[in-house]
N, C-alpha and C positions, 0 to 999 in steps of 0.2 A: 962527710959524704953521705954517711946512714942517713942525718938529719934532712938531708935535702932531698931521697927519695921519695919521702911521701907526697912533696912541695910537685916533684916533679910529676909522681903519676898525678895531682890533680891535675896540673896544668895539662895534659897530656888526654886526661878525663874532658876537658872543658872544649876541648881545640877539635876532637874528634869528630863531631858532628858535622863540627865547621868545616873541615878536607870531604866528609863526606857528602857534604851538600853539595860544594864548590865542583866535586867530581859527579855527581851526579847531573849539573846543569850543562859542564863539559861534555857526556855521555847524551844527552839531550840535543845542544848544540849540533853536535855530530850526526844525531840521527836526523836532524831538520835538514840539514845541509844535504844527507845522501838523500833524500825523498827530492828537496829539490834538484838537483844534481843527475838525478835519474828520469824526473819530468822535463828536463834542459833536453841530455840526448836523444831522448824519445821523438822528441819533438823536430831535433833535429835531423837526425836519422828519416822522419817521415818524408822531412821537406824533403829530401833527395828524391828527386820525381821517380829514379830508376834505382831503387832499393828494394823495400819488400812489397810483394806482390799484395794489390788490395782483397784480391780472392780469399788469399790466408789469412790477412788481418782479419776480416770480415769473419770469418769461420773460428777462430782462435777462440778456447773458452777463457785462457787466460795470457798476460803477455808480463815477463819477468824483465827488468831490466838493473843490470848489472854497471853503472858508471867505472870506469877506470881503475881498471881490474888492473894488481898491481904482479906481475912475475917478470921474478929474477933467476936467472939460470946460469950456471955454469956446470956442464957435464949433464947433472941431474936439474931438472927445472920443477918449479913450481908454483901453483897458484892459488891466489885467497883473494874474494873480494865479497861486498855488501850490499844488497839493496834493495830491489823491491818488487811486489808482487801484486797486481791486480786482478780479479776475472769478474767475470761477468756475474750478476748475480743471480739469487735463486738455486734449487736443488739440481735444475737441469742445467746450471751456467749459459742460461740465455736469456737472462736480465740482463738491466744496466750494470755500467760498471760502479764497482763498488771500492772502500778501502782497503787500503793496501796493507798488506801483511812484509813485513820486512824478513828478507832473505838474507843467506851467506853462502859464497861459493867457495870449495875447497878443491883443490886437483892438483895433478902432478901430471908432468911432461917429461919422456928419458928420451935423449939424443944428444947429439954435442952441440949444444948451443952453448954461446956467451955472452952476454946482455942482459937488456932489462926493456921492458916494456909496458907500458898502460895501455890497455883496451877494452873499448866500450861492449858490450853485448848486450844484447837484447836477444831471450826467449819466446819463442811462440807456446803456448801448450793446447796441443789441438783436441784434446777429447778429455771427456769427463774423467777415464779411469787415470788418465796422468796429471790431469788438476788433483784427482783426492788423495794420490797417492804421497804427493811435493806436500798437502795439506798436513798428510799427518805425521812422517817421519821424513829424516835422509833417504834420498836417491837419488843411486848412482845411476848416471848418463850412459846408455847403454848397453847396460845390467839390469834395474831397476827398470827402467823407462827408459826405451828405443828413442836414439837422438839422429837427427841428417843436419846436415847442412845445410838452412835454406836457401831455396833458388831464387835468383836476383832479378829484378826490374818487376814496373810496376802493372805493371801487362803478362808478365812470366807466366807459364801456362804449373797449376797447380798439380795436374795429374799425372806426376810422375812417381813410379812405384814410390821412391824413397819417401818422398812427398806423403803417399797415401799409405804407407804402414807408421809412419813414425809420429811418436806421440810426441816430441817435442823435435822444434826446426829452431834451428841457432843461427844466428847472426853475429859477426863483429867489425867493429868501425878501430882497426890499429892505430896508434898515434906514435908508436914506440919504435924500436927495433924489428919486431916481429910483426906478421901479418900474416892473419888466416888460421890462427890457432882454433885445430880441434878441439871441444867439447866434452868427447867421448872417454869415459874413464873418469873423469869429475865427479860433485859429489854436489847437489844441491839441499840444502831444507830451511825450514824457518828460525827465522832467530827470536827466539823466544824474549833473551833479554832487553833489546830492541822493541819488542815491539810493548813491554813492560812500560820501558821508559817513555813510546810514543804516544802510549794511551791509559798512561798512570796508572796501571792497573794490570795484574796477571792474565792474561789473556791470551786463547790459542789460536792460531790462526785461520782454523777451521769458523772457529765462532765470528773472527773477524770479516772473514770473506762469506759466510754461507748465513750467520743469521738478519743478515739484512737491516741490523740496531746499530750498526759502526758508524758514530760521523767521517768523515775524511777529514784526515786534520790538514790545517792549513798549510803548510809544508808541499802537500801532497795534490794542492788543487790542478799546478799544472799538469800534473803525470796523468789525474783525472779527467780533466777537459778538453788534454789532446784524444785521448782515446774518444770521449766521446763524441768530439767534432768529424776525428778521420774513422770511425767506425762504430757509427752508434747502434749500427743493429747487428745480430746474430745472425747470419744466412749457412743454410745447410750447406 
């Protein structure tokens, strides 16, 4: 048995790069999939003629979208989900839209539920200081940065208080057991290691969305060309 320890750690030596490449194209694969995944509901969410209002779109410096967001609950609920993050570009986020920074949502729900549900969301973030804010750290919904509910159709009228104090409007498309899950109490930020993998390379999300040198990788063209089709410009 001694004899064959050293046999083993080579073999062990030799194989390791190989699990960790295999996992790292796995870890890749995965981020491909949620950037498209995330450009799929956007796009579909838009077509719904009486969803979100085009005032807000138009106005939004950035817009976060979360594919199927997974919570399971029983008593105490909770949730986790991945994805992605575009704004406009430039220091005043009213450039084009530019690549995307990959996000992670985390939050908890207390009540007596029992189930399990996936839901799609999609974030608006309507002003500069809640774009930098998601840019550089965790924040929390409601704590951090003032979150509503946003109001629905595509003609909705924007001026409503909650509408004009709140730096991020949330939206969600349930497919699950539950429908209409608040927001508030979540915890949003970038996923560093994600977006490592999406762009070979350490990279902070600040640099990804503000310095204007990010290609968009391919993954991520739809999420890109919806927005800039259904809201190419910034309007005050």
């Amino acid at each position: 048995m001694r004899k064959s320890l050293p046999y083993l750690s080579c073999i062990l030596f030799a194989v390791a790069p190989v699990f960790a490449e295999v996992a790292s194209a796995s870890g890749q694969t995965k981020d491909d999939d949620r950037l498209r995944n995330s450009g799929t509901v956007l796009k579909e969410i838009l077509d719904v003629p009486d969803n979100i209002p085009q005032g807000l779109l138009d106005k939004a410096d950035c817009v976060v979208v979360f594919p199927s967001v997974l919570k399971a609950a029983f008593i105490v609920g909770g949730s986790y989900g991945r994805g992605a993050m575009s704004c406009r570009q430039g220091d005043d986020f009213k450039g084009p839209w530019g690549a995307p920074t990959m996000m992670a949502l985390e939050g908890g729900s207390f009540g007596f539920q029992i189930g399990g549900e996936a839901t799609d969301f999609v974030l608006l973030v309507m002003n500069e200081r809640g774009a930098r804010g998601i840019l550089a750290s965790k924040v929390k919904l409601g704590g951090d940065a003032s979150v509503a509910a946003g109001p629905v159709g595509r003609d909705a009228s924007a001026d409503t208080d909650a509408t004009l104090r709140s730096e991020i409007l949330s939206y969600s498309r349930a497919r699950g057991l539950f429908a209409g899950v608040s927001l508030e109490g979540s915890t949003i930020r970038p996923d560093n290691g994600d977006n490592r993998r999406v762009y070979g390379r350490k990279i902070s999300a600040r640099e990804i969305v503000l310095s204007g040198t990010v290609a968009v990788p391919p993954a991520a063209e739809q999420l890109i060309s919806t927005l800039d089709a259904r809201t190419p410009k910034h309007r005050p």
